[in-house]
Rosetta silent file (secondary structure, phi, psi, omega in degrees, C-alpha in Angstrom):
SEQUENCE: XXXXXXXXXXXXXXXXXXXXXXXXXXXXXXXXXXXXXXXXXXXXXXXXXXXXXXXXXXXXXXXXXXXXXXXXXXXXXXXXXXXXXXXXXXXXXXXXXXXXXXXXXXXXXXXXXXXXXXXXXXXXXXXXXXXXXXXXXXXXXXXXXXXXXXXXXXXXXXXXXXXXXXXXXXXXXXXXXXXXXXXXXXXXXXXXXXXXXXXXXXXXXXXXXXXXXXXXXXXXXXXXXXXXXXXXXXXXXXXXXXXXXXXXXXXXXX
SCORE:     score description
SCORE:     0.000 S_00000001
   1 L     0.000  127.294 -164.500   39.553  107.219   34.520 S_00000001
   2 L  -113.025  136.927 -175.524   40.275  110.683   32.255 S_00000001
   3 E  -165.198  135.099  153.476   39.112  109.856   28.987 S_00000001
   4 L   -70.173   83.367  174.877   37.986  111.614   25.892 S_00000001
   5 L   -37.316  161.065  142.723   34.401  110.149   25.162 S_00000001
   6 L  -118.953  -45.796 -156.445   34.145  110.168   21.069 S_00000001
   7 L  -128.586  122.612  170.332   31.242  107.307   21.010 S_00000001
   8 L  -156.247  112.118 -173.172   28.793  105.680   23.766 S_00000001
   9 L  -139.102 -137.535  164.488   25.750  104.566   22.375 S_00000001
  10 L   -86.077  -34.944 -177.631   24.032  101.347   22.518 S_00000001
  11 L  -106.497   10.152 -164.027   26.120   99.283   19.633 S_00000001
  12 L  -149.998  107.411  165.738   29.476  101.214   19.850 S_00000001
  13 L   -93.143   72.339 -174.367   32.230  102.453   22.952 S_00000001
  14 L  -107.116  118.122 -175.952   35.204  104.715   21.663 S_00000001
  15 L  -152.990 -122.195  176.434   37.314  106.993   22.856 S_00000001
  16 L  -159.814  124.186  155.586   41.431  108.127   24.246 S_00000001
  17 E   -78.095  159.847  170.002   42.662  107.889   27.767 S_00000001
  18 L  -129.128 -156.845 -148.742   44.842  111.144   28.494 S_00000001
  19 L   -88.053  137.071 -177.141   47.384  112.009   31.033 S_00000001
  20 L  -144.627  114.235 -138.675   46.059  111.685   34.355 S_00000001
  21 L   -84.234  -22.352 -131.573   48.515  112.842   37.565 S_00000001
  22 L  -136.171    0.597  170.566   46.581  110.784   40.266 S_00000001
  23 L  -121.867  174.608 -168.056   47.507  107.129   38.400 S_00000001
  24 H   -80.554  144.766 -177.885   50.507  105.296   38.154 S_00000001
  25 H    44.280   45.853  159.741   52.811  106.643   35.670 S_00000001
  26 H    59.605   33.986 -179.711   50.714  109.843   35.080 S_00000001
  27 H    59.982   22.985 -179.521   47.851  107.037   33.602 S_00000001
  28 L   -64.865  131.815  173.408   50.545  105.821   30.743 S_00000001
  29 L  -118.061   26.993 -169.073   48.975  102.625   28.781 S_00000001
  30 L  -100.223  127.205 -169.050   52.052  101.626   26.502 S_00000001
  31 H   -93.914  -28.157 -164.715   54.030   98.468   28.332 S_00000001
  32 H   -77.828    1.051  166.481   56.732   99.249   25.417 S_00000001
  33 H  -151.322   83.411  172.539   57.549  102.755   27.437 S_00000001
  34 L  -129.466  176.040  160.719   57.074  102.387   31.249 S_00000001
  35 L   -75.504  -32.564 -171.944   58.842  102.219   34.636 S_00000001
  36 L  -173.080   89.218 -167.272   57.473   99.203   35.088 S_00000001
  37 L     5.403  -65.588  177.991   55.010   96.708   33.099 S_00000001
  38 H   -31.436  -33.803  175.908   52.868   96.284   36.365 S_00000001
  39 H  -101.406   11.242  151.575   51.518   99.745   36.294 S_00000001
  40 H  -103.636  -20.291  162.738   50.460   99.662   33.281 S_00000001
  41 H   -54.072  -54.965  138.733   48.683   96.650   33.359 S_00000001
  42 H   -19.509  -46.509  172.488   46.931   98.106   35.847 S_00000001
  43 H   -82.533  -37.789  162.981   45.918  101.185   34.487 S_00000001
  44 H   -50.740  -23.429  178.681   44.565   99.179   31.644 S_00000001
  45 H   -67.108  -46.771 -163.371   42.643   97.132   34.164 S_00000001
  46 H   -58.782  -55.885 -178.237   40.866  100.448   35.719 S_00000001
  47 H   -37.182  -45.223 -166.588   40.269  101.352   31.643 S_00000001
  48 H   -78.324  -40.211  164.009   38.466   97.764   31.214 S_00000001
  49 H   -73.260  -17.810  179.598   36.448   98.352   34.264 S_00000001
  50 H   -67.903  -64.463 -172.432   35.725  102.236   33.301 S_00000001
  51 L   -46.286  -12.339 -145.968   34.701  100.041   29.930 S_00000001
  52 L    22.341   68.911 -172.464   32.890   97.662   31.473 S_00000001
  53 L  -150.156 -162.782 -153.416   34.838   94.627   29.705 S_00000001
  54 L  -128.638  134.722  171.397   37.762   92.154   30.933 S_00000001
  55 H   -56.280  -31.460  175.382   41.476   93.277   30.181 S_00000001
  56 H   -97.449   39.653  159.017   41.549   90.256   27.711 S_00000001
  57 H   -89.805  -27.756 -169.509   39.342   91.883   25.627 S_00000001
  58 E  -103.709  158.711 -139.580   41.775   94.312   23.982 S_00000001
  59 E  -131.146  100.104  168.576   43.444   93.472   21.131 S_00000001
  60 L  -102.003 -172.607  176.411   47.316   95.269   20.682 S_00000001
  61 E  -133.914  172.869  169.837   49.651   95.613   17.765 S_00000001
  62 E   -97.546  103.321 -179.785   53.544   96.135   18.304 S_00000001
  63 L   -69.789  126.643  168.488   53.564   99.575   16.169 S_00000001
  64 L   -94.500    6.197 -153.092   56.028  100.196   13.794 S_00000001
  65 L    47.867   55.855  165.362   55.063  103.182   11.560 S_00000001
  66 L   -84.585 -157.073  173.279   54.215  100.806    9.187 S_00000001
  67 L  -139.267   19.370 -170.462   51.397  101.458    6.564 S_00000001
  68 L   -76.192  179.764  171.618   50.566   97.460    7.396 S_00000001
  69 L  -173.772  163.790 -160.873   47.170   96.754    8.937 S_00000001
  70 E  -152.814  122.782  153.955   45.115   93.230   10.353 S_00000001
  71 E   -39.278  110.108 -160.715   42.160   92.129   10.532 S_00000001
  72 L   -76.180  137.222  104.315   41.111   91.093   13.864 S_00000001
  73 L   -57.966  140.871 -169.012   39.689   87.625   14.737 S_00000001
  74 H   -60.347  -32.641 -159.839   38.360   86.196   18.091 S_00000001
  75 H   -65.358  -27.749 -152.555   41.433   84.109   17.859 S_00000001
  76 H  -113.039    5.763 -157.294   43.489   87.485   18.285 S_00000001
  77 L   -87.197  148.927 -174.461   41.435   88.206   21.604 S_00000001
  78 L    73.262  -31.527 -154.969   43.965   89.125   24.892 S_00000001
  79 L   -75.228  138.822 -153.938   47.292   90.173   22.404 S_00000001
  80 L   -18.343   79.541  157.257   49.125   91.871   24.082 S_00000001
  81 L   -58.003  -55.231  177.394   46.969   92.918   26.685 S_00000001
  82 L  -114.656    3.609 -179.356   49.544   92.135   29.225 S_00000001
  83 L  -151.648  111.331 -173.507   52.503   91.024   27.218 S_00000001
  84 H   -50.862  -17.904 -172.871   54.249   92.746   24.649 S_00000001
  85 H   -67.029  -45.839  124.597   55.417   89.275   23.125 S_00000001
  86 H     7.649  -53.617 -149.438   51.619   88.645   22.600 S_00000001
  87 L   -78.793 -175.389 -147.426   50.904   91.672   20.214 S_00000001
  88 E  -111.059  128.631  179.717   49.947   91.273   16.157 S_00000001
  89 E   -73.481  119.692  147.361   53.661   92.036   15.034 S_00000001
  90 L    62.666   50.217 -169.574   54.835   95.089   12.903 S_00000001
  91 L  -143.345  131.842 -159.162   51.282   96.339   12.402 S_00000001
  92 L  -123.433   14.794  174.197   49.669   99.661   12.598 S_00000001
  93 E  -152.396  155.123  169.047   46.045   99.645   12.212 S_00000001
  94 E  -118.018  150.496  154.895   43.234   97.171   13.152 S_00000001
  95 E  -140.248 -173.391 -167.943   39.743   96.642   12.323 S_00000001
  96 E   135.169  164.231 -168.604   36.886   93.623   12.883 S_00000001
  97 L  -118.037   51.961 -174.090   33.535   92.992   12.955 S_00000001
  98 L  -104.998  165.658  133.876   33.570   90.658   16.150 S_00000001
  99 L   -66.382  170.572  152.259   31.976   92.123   18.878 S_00000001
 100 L    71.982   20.512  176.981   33.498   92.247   22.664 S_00000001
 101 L  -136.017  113.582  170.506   37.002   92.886   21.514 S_00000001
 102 E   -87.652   98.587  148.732   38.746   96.652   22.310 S_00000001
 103 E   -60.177  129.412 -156.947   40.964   97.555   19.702 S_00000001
 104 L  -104.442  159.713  163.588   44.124   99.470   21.090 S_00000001
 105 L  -163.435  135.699  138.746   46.369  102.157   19.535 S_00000001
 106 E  -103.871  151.307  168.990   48.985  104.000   21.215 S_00000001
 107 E  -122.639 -179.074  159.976   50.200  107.648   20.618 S_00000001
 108 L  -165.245   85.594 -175.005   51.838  110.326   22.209 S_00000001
 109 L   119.926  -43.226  178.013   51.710  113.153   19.203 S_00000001
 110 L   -44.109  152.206  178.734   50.797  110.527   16.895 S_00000001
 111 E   -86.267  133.897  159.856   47.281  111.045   14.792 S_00000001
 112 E   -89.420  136.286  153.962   44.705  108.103   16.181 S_00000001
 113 E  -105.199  137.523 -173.628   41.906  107.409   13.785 S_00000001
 114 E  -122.032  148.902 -172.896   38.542  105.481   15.448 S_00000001
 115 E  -151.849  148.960 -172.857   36.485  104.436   12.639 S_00000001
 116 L  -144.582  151.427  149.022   32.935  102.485   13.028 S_00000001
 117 L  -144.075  129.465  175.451   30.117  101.844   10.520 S_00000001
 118 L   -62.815   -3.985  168.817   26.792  101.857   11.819 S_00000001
 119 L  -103.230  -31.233 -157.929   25.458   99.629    9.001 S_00000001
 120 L  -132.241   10.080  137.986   27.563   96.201    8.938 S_00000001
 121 L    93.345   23.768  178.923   29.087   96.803   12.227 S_00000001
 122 L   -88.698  157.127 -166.718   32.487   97.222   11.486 S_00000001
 123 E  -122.868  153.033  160.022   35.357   98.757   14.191 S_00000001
 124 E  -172.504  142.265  151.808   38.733   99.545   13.279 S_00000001
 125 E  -119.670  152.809  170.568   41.867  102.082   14.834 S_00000001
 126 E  -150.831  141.556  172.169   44.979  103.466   13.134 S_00000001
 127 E   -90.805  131.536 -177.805   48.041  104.981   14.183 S_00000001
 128 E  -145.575   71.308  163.269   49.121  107.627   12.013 S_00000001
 129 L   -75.781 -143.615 -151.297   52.195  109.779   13.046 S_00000001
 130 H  -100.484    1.749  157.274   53.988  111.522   10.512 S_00000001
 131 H   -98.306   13.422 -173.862   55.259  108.767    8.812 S_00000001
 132 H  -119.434  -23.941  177.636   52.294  106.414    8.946 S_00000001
 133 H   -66.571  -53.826 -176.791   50.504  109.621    6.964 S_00000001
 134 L   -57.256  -24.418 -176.794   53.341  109.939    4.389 S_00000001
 135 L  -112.626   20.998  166.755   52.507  106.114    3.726 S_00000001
 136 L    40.153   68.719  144.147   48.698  106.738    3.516 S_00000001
 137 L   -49.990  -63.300 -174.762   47.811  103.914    5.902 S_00000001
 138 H   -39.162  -76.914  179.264   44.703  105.374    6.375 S_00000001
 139 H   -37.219  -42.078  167.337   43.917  105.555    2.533 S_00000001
 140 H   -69.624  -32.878 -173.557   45.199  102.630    2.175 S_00000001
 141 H   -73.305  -91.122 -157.518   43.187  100.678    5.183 S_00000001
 142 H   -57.720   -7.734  159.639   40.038  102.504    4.236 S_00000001
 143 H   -63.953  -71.296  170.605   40.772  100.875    0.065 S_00000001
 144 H   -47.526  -37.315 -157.706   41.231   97.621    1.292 S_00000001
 145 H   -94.723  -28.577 -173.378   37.800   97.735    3.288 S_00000001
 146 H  -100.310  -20.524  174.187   35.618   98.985    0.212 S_00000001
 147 H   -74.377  -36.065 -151.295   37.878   96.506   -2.088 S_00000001
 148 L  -117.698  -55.305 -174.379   38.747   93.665    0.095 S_00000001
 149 L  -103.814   -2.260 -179.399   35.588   93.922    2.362 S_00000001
 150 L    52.881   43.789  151.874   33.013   95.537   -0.016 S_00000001
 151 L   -72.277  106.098 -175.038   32.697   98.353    2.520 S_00000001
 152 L   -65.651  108.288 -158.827   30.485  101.414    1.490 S_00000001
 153 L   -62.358   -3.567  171.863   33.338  104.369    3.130 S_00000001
 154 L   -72.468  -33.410 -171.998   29.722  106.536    3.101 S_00000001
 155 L   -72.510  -49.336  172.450   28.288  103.999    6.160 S_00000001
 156 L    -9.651  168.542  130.658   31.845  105.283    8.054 S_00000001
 157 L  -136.661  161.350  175.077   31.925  107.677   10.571 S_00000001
 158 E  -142.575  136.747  159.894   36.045  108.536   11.798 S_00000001
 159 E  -114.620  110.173  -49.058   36.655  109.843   14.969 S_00000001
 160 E   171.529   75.186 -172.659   40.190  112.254   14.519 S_00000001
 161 E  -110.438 -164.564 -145.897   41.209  111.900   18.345 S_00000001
 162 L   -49.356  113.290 -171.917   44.021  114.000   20.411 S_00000001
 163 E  -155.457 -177.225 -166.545   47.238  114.576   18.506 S_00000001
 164 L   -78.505  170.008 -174.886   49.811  116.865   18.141 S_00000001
 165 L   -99.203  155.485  143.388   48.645  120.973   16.450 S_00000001
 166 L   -34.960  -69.873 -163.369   50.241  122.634   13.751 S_00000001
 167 L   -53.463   23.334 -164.431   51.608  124.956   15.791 S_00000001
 168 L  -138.869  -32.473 -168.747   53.522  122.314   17.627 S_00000001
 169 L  -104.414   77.802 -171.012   54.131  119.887   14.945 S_00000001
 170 E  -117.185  129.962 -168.092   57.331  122.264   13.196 S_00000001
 171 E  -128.271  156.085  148.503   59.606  119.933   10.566 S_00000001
 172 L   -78.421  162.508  164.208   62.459  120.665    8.244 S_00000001
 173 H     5.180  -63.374 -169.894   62.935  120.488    4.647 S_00000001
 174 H   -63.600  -48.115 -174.909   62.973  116.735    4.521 S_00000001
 175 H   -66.406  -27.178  160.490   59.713  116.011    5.949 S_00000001
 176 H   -32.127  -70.549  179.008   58.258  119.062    4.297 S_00000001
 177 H  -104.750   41.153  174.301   58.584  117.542    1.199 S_00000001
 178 H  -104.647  -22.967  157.084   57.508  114.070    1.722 S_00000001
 179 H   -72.040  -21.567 -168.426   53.955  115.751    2.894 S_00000001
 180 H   -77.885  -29.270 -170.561   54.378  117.978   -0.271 S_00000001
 181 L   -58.199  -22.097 -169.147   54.666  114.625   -2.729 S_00000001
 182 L   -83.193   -4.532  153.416   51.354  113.677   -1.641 S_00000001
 183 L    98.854  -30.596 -178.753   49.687  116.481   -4.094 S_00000001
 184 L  -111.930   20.391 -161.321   46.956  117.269   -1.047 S_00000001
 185 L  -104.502   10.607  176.559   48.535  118.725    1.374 S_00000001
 186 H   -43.267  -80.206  159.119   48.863  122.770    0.772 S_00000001
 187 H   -37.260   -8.227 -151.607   46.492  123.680    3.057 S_00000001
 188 H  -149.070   36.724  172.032   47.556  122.083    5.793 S_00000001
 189 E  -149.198  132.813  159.872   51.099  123.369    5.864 S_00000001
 190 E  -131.514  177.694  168.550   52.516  126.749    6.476 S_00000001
 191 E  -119.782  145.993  146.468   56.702  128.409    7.333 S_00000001
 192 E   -93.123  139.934  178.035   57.692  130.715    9.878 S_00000001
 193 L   -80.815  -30.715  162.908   60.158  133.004    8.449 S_00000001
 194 L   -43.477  -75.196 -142.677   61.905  133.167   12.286 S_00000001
 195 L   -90.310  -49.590 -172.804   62.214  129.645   12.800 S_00000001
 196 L    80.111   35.460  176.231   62.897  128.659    9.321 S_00000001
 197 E  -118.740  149.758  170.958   60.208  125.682    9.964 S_00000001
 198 E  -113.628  173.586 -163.646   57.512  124.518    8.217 S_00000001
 199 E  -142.101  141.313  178.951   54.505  123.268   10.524 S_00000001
 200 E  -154.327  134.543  161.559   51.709  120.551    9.195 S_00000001
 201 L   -65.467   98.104  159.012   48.672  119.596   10.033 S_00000001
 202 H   -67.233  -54.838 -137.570   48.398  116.108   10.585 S_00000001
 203 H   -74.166  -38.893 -159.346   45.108  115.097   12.046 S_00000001
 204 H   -62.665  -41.119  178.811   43.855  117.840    8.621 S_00000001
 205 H   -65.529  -35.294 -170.297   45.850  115.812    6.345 S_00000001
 206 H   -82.325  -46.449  168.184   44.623  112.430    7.647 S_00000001
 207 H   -26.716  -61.928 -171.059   41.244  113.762    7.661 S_00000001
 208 H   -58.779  -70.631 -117.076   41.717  114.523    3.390 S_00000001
 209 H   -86.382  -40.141 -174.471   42.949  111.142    3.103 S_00000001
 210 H   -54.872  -68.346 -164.885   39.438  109.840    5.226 S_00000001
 211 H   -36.333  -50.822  145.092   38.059  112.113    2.292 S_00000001
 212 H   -37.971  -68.349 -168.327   39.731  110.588   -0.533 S_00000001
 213 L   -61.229  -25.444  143.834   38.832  107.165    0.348 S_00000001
 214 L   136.511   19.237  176.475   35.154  108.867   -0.206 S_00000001
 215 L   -59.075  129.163 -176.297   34.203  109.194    3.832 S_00000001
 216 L   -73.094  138.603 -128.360   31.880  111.918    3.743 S_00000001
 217 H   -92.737  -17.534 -177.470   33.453  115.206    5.841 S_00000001
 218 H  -115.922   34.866  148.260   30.699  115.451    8.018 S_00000001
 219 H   -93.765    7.541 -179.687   31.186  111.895    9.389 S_00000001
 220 E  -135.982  137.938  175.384   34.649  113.093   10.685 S_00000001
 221 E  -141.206  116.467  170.397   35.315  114.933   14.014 S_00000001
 222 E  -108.081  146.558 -169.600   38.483  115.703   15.179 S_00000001
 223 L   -73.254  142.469 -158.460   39.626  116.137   18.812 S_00000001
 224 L  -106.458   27.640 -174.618   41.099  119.633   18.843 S_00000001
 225 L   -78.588  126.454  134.301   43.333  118.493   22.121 S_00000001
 226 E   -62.513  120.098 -155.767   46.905  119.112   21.794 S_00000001
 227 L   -80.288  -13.542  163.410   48.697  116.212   23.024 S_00000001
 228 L   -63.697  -52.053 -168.328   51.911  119.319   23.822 S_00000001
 229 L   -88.386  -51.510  165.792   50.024  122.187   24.940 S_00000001
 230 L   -39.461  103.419 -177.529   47.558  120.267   27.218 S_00000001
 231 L   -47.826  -37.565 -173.385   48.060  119.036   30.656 S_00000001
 232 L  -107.516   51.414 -161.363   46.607  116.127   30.066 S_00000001
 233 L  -117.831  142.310  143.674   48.561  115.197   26.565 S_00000001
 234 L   -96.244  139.113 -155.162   51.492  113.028   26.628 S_00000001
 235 L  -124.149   71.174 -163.844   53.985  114.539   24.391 S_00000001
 236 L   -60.679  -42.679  177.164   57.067  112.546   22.957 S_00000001
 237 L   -44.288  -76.442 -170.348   58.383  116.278   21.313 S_00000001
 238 L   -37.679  -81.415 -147.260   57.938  117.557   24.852 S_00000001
 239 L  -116.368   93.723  154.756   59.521  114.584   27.213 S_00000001
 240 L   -41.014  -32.964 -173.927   60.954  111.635   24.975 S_00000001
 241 L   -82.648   -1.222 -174.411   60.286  109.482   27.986 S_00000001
 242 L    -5.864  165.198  132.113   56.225  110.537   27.656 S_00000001
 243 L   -54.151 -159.802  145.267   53.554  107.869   28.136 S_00000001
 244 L  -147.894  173.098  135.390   50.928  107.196   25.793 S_00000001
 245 E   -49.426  107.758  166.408   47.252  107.353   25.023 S_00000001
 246 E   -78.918  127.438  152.193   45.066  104.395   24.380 S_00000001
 247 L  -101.898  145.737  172.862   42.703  104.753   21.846 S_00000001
 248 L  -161.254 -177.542 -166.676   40.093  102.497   21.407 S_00000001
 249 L  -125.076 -175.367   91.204   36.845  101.304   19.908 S_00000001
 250 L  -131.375  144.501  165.249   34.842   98.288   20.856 S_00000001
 251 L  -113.861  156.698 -135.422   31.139   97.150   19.736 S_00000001
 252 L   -99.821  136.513 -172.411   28.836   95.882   22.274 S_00000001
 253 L   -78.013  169.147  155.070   27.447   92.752   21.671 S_00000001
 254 L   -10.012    0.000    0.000   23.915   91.776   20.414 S_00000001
C-alpha cells in the first residue's frame, strides 16, 4: 500500500495514500470518481488492513467545498465506507475524540489538513482546495474547537499533506483576488509576466490560517509532494478523470 506516513506512534496513525500503478484504478479511494465502486472498495480494504483496522472503521463526508465541518460520533462509524449514500452530507472537515474510527478526506490537488492533539486526544481532517481556503474552513474548524470544545490550538500538531505547488497551482484575476481579500496572503502569491497568471500557495496559506487560529508553526509540517509533478499524485488540473488520495487520521485505542 503507497502511502505517505505523517504519524505512527503508539496513540495516533495518519497519513495519504498516493497513486499507485500496480492497484486497481492506479490505487484511487474516491467511490464518487471511479470505473467502478468495487475497486475502490477494495483498495480501501488493502488501506484498512495496511492500517490494521476493519473498513467500517472510516468515517466519509460527501465533500462539497463547503467551509461546514462535523463532529464525529461512534454512531457515524462505517459512513460511507462503502456507500456514497452513507456519507455525513455537504461537509468538509471532521474531527472526534472516539478512538478506532479513520477519518477520510479526499483530494486530488486539494490541500488535506491532519490535525491531532496529544493532550485530550483529539483527531480531525479537512479538505481545503481553493475554495474551502477562501472560506477559512480551517480557521474556522480550528475556532470552533478552542470555542466550542475549549481546545488549547498550542496542544495541536497539523500535518499539511500532498497538494498541488505554486508552480502548478496558476489562477486568473478572479481567484487572485478572493485570496487577496483575505489580508494574509502576499507571500504566498506571485505573476508571471508570460503567462499573465498569478500562482498561490495553498498548503502556505492554509498553514497561516493553522497560525492564526494560534497553532504554533513548528507543530506544522507540510508534505512538499506535488500531487501534478509527481508520479504518484493524482492530479484533477492534469487528468479531470484523476483519482484521489485518502487522507486519514485515526487514534488507537487505550
Amino acid at each position: 500500500m503507497k502511502t505517505n506516513m505523517y504519524l505512527n506512534n503508539e496513540k495516533f496513525i495518519a497519513g495519504i495514500t498516493m497513486k499507485d500503478e500496480t492497484e486497481h484504478e492506479d490505487n484511487n479511494m474516491a467511490l464518487h470518481v471511479c470505473e467502478t465502486p468495487k475497486n475502490v472498495i477494495e483498495n480501501r480494504k488493502k488501506l484498512a488492513s495496511f492500517l490494521d483496522c476493519d473498513l467500517d472503521t472510516f468515517v466519509c463526508a460527501n465533500q462539497t467545498h463547503s467551509s461546514n465541518f462535523h463532529r464525529v460520533t461512534l454512531n457515524d462509524k462505517g459512513r460511507g465506507a462503502e456507500r456514497m449514500n452513507t456519507a455525513i452530507a455537504d461537509t468538509d472537515a471532521l474531527y472526534t475524540y472516539e478512538p478506532n474510527l479513520l477519518l477520510s478526506s479526499f483530494t486530488a490537488d486539494c490541500v488535506p489538513v491532519i490535525f491531532h492533539s496529544e493532550v485530550n486526544g483529539l483527531i480531525g481532517v479537512i479538505h481545503s482546495g481553493w475554495q474551502g481556503t477562501v472560506k477559512e474552513i480551517t480557521l474556522k474548524l480550528f475556532e470552533h474547537l478552542k470555542q466550542v470544545e475549549h481546545c488549547n490550538p498550542s496542544d495541536l500538531h497539523v500535518h499539511i499533506g500532498a497538494a498541488l505547488s505554486q508552480e502548478k497551482f496558476e489562477v486568473d484575476e478572479d481567484v487572485y483576488v478572493k485570496f487577496k481579500h483575505l489580508g494574509y496572503t502576499d507571500d504566498f502569491i506571485y505573476y508571471n509576466d508570460q503567462t499573465h497568471k498569478y500562482h498561490i500557495d495553498n498548503q502556505q496559506t492554509v498553514k497561516k490560517q493553522c497560525e492564526l487560529a494560534g497553532i504554533p508553526s513548528d507543530q506544522i509540517t507540510i508534505d512538499p509532494t506535488c500531487t501534478y509533478l509527481h508520479p504518484d499524485g493524482f492530479s484533477y488540473r492534469q487528468d479531470k478523470l484523476s483519482g484521489r488520495h485518502l487522507s486519514y487520521i485515526m487514534k488507537k485505542s487505550d
